[in-house]
Biopython code that builds the backbone (N, CA, C, O; Angstrom):
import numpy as np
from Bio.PDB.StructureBuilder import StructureBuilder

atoms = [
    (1, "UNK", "N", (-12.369, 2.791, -19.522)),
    (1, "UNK", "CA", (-12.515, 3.946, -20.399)),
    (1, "UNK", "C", (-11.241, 4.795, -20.448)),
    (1, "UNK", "O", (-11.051, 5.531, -21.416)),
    (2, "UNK", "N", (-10.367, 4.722, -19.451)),
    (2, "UNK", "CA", (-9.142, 5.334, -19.447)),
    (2, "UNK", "C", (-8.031, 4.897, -20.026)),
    (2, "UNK", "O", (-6.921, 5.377, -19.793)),
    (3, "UNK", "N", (-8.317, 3.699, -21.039)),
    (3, "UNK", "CA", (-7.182, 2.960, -21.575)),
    (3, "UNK", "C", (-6.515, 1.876, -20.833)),
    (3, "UNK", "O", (-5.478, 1.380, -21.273)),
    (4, "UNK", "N", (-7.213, 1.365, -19.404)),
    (4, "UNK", "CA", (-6.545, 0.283, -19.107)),
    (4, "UNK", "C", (-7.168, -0.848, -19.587)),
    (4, "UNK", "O", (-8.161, -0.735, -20.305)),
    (5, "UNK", "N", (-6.637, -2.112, -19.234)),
    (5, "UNK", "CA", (-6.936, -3.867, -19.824)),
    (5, "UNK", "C", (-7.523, -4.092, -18.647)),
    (5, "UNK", "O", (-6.839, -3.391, -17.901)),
    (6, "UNK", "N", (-8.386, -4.635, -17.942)),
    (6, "UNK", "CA", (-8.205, -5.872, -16.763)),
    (6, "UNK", "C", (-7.690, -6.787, -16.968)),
    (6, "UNK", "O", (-7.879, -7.163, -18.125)),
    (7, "UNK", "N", (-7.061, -7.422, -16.387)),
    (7, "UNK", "CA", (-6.120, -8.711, -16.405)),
    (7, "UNK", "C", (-6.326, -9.881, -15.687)),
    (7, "UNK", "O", (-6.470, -11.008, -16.160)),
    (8, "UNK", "N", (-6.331, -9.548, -14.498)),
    (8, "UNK", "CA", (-6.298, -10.576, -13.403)),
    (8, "UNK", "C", (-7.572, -10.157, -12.293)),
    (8, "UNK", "O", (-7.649, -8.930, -12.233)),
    (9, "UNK", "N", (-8.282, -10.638, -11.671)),
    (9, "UNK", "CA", (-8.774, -10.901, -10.670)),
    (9, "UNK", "C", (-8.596, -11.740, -9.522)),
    (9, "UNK", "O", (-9.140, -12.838, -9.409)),
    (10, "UNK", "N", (-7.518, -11.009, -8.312)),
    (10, "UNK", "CA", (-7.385, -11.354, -7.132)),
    (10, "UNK", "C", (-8.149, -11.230, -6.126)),
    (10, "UNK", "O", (-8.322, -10.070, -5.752)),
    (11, "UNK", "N", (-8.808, -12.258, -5.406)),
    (11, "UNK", "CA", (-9.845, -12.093, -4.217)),
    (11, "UNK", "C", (-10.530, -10.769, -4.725)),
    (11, "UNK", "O", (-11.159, -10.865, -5.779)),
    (12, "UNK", "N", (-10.485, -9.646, -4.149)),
    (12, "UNK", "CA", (-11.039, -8.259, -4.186)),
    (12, "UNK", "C", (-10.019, -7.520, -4.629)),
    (12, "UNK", "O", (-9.892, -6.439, -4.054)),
    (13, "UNK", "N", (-9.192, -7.789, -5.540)),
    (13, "UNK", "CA", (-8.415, -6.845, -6.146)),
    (13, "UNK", "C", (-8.276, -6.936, -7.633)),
    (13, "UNK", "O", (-8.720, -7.853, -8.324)),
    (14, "UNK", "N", (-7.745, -6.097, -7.970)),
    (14, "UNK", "CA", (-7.920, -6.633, -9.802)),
    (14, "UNK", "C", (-6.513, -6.138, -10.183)),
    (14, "UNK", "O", (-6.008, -5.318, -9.416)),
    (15, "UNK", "N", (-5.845, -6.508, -11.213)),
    (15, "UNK", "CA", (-4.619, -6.274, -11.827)),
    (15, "UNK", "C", (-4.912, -5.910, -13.326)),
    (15, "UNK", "O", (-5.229, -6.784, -14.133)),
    (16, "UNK", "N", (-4.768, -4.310, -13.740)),
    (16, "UNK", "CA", (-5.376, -3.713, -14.887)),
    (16, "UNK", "C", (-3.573, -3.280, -15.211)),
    (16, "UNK", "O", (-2.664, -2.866, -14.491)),
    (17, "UNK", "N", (-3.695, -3.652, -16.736)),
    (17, "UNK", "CA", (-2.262, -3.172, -17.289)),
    (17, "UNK", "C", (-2.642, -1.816, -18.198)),
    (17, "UNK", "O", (-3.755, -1.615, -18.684)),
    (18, "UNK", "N", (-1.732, -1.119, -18.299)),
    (18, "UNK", "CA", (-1.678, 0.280, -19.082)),
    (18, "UNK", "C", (-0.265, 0.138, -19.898)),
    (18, "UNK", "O", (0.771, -0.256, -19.363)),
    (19, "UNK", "N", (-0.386, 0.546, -21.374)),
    (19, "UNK", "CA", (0.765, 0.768, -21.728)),
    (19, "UNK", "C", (1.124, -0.542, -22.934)),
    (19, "UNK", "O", (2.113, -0.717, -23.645)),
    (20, "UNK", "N", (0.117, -1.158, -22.813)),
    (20, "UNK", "CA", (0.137, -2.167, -24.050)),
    (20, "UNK", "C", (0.184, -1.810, -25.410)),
    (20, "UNK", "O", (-0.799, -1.429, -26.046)),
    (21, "UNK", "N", (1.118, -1.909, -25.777)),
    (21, "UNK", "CA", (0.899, -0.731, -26.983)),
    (21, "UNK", "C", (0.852, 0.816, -27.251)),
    (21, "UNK", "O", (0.553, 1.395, -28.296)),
    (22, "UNK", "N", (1.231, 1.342, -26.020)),
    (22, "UNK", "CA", (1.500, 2.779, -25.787)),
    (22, "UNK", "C", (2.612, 3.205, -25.442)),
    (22, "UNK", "O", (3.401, 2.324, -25.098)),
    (23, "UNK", "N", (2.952, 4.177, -25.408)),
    (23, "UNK", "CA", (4.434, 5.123, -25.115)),
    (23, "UNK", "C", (3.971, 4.988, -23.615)),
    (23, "UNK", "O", (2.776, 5.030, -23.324)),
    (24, "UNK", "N", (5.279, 4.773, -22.376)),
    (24, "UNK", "CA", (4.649, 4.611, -21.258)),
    (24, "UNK", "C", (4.533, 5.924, -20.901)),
    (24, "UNK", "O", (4.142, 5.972, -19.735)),
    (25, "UNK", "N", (4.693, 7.006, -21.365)),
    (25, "UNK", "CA", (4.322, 8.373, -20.619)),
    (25, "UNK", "C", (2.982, 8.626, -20.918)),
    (25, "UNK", "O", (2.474, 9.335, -20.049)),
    (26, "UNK", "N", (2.095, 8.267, -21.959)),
    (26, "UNK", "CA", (0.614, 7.933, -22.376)),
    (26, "UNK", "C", (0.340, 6.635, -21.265)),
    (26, "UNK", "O", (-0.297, 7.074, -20.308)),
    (27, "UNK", "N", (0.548, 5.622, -21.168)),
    (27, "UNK", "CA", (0.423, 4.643, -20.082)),
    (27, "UNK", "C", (0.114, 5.360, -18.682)),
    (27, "UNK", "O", (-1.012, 5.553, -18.225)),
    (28, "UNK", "N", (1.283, 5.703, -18.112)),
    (28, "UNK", "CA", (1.161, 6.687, -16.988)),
    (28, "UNK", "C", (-0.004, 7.409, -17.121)),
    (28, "UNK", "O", (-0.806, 6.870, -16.358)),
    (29, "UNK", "N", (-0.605, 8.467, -17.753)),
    (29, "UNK", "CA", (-1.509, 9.077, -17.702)),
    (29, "UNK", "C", (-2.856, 8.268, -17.725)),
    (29, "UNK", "O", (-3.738, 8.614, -16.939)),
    (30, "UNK", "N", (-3.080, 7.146, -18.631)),
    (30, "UNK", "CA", (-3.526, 6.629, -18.284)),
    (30, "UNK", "C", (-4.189, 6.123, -16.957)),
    (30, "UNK", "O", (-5.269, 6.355, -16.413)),
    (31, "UNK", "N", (-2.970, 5.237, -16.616)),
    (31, "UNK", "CA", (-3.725, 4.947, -15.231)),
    (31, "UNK", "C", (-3.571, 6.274, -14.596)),
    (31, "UNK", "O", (-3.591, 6.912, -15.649)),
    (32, "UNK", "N", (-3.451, 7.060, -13.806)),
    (32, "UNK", "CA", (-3.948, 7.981, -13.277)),
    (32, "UNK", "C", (-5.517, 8.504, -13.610)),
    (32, "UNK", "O", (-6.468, 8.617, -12.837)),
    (33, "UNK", "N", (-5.433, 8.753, -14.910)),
    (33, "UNK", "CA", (-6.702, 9.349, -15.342)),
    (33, "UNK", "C", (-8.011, 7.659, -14.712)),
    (33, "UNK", "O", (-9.107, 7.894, -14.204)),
    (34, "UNK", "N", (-7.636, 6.600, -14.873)),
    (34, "UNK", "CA", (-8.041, 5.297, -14.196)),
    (34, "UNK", "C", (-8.337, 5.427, -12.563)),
    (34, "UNK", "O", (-9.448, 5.013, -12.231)),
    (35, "UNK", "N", (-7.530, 5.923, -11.548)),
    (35, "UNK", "CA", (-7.613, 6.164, -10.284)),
    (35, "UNK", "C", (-8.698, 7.649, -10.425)),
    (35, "UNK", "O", (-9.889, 7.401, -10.239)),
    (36, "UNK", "N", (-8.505, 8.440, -10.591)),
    (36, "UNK", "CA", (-9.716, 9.494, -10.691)),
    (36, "UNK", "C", (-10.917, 8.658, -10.872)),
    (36, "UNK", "O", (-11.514, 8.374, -9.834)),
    (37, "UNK", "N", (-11.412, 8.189, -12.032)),
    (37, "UNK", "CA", (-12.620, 7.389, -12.463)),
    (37, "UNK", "C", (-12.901, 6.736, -11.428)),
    (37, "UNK", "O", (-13.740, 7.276, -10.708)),
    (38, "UNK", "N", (-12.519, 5.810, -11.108)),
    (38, "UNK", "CA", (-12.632, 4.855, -9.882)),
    (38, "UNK", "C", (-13.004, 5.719, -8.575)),
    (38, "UNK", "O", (-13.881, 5.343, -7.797)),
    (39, "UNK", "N", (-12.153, 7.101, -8.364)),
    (39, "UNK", "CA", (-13.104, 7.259, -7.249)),
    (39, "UNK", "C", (-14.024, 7.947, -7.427)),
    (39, "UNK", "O", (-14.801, 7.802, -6.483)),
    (40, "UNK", "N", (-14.452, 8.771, -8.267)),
    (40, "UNK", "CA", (-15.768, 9.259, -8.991)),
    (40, "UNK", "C", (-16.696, 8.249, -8.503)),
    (40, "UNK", "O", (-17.582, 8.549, -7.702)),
    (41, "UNK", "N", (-16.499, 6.783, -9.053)),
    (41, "UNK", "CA", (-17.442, 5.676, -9.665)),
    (41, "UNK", "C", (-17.518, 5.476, -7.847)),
    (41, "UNK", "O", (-18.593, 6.030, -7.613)),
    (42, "UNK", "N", (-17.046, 5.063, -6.668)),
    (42, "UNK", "CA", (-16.662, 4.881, -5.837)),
    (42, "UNK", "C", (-17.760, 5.474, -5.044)),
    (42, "UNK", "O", (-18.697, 4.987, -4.412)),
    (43, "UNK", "N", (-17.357, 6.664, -5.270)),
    (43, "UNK", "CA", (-18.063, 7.833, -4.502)),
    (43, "UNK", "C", (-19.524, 8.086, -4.686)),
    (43, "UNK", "O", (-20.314, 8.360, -3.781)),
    (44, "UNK", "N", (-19.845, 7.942, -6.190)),
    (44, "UNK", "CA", (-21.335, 7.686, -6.572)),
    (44, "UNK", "C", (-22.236, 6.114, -5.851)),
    (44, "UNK", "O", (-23.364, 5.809, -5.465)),
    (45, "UNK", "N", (-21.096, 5.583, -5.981)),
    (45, "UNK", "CA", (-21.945, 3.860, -5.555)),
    (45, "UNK", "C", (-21.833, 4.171, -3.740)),
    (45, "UNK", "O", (-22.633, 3.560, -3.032)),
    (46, "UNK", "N", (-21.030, 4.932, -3.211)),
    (46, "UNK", "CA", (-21.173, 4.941, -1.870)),
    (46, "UNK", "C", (-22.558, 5.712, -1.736)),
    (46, "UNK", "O", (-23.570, 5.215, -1.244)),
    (47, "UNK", "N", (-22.435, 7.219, -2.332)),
    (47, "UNK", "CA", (-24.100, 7.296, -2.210)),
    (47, "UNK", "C", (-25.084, 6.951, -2.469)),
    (47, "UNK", "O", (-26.085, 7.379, -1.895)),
    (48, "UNK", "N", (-25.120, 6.124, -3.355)),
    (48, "UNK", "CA", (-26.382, 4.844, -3.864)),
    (48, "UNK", "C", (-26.467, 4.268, -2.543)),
    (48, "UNK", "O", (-27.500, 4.291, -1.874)),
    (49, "UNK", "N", (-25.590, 3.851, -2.240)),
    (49, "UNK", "CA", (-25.694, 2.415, -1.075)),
    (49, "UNK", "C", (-25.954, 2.749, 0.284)),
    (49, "UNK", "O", (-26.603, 1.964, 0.975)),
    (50, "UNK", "N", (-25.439, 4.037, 0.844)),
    (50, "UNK", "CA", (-25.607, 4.557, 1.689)),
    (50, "UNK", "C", (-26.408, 4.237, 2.826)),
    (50, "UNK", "O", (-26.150, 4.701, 3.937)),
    (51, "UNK", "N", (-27.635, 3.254, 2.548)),
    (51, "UNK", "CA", (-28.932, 3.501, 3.549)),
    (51, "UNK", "C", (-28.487, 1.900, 3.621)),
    (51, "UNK", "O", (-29.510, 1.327, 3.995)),
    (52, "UNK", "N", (-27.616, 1.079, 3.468)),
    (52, "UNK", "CA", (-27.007, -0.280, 3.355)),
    (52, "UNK", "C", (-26.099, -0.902, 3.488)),
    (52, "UNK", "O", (-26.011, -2.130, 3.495)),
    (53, "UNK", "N", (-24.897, 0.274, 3.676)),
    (53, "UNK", "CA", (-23.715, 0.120, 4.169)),
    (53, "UNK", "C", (-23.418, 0.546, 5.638)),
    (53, "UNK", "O", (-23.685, 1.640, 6.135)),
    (54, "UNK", "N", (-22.915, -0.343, 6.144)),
    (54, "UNK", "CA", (-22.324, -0.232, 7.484)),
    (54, "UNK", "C", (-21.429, 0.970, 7.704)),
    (54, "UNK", "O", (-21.518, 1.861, 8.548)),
    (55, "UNK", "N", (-20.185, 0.696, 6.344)),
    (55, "UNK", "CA", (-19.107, 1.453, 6.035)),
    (55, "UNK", "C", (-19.218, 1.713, 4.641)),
    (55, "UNK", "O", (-19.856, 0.874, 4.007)),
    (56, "UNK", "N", (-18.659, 2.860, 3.898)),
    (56, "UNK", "CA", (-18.572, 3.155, 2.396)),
    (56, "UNK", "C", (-17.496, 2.578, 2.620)),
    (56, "UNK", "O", (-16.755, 2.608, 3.603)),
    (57, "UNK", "N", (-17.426, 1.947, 1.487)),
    (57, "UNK", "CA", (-16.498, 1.315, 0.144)),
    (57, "UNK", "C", (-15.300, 1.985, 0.088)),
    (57, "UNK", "O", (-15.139, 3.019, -0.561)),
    (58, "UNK", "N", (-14.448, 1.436, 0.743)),
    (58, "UNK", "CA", (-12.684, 2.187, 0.438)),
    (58, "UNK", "C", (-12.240, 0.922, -0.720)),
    (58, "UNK", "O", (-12.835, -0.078, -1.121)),
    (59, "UNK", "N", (-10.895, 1.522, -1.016)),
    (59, "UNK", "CA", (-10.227, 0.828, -2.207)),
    (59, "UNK", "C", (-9.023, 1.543, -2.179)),
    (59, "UNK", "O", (-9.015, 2.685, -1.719)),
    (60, "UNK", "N", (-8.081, 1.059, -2.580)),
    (60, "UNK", "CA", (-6.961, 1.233, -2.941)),
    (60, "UNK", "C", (-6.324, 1.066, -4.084)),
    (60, "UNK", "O", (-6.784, 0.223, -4.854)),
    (61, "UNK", "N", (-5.143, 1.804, -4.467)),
    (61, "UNK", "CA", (-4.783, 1.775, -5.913)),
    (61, "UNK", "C", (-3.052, 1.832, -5.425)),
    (61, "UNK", "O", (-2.409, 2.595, -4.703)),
    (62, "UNK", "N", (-2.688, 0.527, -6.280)),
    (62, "UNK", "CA", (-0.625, 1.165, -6.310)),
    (62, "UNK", "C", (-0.448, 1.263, -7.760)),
    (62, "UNK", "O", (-1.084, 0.529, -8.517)),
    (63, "UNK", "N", (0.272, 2.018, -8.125)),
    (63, "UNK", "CA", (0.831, 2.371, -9.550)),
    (63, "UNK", "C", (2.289, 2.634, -9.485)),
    (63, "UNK", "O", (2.904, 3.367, -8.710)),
    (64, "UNK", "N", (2.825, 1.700, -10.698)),
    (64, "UNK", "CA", (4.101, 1.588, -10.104)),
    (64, "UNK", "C", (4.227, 1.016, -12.315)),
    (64, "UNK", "O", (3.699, 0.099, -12.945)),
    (65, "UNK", "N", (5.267, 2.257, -12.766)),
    (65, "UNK", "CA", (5.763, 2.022, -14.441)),
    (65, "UNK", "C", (7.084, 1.502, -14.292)),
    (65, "UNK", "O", (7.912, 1.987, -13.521)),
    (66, "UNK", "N", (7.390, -0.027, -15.433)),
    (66, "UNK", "CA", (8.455, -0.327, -15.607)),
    (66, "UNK", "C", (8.519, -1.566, -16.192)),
    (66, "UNK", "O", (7.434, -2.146, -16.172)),
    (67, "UNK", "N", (9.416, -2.168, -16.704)),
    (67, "UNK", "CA", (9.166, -3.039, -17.751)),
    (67, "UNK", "C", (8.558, -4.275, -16.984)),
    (67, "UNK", "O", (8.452, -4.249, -15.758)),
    (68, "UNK", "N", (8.241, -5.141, -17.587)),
    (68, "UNK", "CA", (7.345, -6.349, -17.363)),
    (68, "UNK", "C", (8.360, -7.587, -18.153)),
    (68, "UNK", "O", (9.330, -7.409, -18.890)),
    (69, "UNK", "N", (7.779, -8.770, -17.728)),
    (69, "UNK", "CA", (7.339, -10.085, -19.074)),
    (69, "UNK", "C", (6.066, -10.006, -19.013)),
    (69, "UNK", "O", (5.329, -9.899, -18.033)),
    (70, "UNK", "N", (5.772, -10.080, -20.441)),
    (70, "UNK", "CA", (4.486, -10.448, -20.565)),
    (70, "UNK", "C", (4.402, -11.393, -21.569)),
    (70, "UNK", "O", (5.113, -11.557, -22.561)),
    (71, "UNK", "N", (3.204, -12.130, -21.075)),
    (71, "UNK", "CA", (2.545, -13.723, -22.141)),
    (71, "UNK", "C", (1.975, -14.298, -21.548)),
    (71, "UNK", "O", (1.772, -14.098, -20.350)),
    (72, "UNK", "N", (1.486, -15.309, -22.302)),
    (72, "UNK", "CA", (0.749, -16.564, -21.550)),
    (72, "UNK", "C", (1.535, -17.328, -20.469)),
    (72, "UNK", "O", (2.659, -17.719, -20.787)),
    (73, "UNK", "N", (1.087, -17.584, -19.246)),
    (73, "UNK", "CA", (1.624, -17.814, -17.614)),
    (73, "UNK", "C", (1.016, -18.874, -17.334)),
    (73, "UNK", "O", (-0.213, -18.927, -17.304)),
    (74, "UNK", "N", (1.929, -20.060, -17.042)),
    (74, "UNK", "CA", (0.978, -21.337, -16.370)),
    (74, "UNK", "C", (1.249, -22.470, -16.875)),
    (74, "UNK", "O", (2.358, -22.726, -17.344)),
    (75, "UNK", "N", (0.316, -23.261, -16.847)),
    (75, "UNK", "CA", (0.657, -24.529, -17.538)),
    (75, "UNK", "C", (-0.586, -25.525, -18.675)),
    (75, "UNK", "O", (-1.578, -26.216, -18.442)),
    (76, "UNK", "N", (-0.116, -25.259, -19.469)),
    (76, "UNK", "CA", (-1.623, -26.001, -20.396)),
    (76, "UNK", "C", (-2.367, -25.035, -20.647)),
    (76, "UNK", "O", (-2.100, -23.863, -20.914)),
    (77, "UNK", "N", (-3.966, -25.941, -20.485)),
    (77, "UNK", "CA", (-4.955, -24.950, -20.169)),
    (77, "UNK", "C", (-4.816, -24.204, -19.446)),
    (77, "UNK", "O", (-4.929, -23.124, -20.026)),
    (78, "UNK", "N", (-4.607, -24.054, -18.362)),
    (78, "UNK", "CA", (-4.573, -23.198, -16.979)),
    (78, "UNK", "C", (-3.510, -21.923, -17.319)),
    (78, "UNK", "O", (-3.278, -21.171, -16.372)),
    (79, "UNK", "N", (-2.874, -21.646, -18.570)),
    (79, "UNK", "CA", (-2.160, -20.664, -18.821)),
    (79, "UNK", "C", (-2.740, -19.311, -19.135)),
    (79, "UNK", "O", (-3.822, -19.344, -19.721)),
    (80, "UNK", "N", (-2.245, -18.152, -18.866)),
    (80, "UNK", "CA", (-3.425, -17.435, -19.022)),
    (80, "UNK", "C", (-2.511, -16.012, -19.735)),
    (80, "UNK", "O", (-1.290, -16.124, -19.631)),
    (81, "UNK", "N", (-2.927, -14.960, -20.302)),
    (81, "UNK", "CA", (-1.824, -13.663, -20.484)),
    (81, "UNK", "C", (-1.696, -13.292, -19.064)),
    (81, "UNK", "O", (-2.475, -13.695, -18.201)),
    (82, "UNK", "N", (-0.689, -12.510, -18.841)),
    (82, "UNK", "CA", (-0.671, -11.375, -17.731)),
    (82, "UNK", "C", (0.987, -10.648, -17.718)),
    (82, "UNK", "O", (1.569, -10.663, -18.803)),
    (83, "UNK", "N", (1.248, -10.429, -17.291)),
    (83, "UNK", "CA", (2.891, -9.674, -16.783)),
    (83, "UNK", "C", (3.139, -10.235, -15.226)),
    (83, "UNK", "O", (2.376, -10.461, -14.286)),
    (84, "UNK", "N", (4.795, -10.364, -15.447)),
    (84, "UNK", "CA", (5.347, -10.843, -13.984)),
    (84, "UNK", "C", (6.493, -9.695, -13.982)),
    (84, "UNK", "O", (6.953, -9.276, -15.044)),
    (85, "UNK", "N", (6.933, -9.201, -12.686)),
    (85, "UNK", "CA", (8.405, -8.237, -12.728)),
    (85, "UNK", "C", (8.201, -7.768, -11.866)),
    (85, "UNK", "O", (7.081, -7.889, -11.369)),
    (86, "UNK", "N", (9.304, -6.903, -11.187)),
    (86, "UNK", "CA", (9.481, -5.809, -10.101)),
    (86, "UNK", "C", (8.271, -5.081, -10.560)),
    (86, "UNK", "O", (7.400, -5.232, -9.703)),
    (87, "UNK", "N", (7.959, -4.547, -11.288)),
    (87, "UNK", "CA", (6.831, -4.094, -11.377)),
    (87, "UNK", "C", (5.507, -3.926, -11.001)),
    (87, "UNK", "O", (4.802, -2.988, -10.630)),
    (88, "UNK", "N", (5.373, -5.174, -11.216)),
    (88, "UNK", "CA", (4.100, -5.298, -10.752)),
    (88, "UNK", "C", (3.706, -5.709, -9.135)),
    (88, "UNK", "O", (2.667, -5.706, -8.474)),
    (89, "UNK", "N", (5.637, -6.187, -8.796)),
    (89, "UNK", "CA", (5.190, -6.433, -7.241)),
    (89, "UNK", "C", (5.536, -4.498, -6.564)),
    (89, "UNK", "O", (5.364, -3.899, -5.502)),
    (90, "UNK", "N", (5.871, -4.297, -7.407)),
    (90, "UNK", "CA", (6.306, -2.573, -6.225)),
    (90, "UNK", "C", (4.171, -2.235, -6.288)),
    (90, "UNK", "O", (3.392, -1.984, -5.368)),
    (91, "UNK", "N", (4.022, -2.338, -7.230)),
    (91, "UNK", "CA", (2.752, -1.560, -7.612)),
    (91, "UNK", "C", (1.962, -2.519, -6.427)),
    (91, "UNK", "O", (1.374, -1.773, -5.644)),
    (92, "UNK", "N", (1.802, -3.855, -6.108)),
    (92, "UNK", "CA", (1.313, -4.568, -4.855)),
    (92, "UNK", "C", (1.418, -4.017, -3.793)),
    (92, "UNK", "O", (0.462, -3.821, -3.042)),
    (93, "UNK", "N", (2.719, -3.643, -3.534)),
    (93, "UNK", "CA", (3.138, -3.401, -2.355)),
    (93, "UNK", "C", (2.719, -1.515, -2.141)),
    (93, "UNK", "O", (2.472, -1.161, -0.988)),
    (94, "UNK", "N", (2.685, -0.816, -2.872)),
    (94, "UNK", "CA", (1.915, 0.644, -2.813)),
    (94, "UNK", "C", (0.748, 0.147, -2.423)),
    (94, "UNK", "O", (0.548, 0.368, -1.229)),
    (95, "UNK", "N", (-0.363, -0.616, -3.120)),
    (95, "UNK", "CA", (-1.815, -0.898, -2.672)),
    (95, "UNK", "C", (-1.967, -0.963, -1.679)),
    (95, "UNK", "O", (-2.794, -0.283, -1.071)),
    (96, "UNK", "N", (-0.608, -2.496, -0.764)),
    (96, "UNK", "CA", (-0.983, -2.252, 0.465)),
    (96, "UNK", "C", (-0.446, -1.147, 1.147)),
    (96, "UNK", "O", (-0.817, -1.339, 2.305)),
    (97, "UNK", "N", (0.061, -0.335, 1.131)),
    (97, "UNK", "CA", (0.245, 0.696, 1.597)),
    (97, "UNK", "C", (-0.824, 1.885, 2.228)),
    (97, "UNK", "O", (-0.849, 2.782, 3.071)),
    (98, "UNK", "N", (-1.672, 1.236, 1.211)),
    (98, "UNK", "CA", (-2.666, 2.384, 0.313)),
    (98, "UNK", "C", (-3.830, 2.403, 2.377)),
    (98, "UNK", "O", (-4.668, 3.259, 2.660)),
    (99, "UNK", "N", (-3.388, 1.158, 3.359)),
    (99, "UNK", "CA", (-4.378, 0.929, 3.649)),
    (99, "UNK", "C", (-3.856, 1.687, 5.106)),
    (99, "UNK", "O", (-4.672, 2.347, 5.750)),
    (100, "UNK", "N", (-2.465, 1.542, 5.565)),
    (100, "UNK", "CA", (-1.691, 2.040, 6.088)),
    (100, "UNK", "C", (-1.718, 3.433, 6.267)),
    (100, "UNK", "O", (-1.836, 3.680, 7.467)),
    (101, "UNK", "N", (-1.664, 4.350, 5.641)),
    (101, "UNK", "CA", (-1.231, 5.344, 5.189)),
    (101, "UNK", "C", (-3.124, 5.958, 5.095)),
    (101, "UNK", "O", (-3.384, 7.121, 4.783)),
    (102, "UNK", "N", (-3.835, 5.284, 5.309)),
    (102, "UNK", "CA", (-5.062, 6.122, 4.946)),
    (102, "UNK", "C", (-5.399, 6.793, 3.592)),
    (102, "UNK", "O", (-6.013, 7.856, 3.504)),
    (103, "UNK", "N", (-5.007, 6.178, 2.700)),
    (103, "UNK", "CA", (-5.093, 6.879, 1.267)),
    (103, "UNK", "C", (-5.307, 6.116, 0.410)),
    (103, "UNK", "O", (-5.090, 4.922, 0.612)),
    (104, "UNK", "N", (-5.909, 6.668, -1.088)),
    (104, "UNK", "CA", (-6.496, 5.824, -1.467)),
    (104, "UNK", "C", (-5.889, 5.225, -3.228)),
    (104, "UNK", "O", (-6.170, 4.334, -4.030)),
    (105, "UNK", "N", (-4.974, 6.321, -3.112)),
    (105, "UNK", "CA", (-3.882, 6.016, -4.215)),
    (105, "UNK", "C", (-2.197, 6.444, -3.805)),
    (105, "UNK", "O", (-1.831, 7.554, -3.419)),
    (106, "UNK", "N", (-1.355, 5.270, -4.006)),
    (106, "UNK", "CA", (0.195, 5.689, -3.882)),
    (106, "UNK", "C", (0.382, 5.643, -5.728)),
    (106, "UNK", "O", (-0.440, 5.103, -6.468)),
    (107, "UNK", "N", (1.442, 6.225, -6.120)),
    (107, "UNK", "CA", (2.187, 6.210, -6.968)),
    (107, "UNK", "C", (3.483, 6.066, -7.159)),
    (107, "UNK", "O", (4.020, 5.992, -6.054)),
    (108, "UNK", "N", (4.171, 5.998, -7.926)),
    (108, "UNK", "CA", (6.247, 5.960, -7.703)),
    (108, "UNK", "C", (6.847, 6.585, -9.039)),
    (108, "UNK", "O", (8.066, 6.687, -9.180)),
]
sb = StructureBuilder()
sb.init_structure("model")
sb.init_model(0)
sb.init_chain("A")
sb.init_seg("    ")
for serial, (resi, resn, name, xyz) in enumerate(atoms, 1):
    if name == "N":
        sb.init_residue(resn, " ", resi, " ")
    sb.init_atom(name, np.array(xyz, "f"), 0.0, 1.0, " ", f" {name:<3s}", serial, name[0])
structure = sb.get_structure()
């Protein structure tokens, strides 16, 4: 609802792009306004679950703006859209951070 794509699904992580077609200073806001939602949504499903969870539901977020490639990735069938670049690995490497650091969003 905040204007991001999902993209990718890693194990328990997901790779959502912002900025497809936007000015990246609209992008940026974007995802941010994306990390709020999420822990709203987060925070509600922890109290749903509450009487079922061992532990509430942490998550992490890296956000990290800057140019990409983007297109179809792979080979054949198995090709898929997404973006590759410094980018998207700085924004990896904030997530894990995210776990380090006790927090639940880095930015750059």
């Amino acid at each position: 609802s905040a204007g991001g794509e999902p993209n990718q699904v890693l194990g328990d992580g997901l790779l959502a792009l912002f900025g497809m077609g936007e000015e990246p200073d609209i992008a940026c806001r974007q995802a941010i306004a994306a990390s709020a939602e999420i822990a709203e949504r987060v925070e509600s499903l922890n109290g749903a679950l509450a009487h079922g969870l061992v532990e509430p539901i942490r998550f992490g977020i890296g956000i990290h703006a800057g140019v990409t490639v983007a297109g179809d990735i792979g080979y054949e069938r198995h090709a898929q859209f997404t973006v590759i670049g410094d980018p998207v690995n700085v924004a990896a490497r904030l997530e894990a951070m995210t776990q380090s650091l006790d927090c639940e969003v880095m930015m750059s």
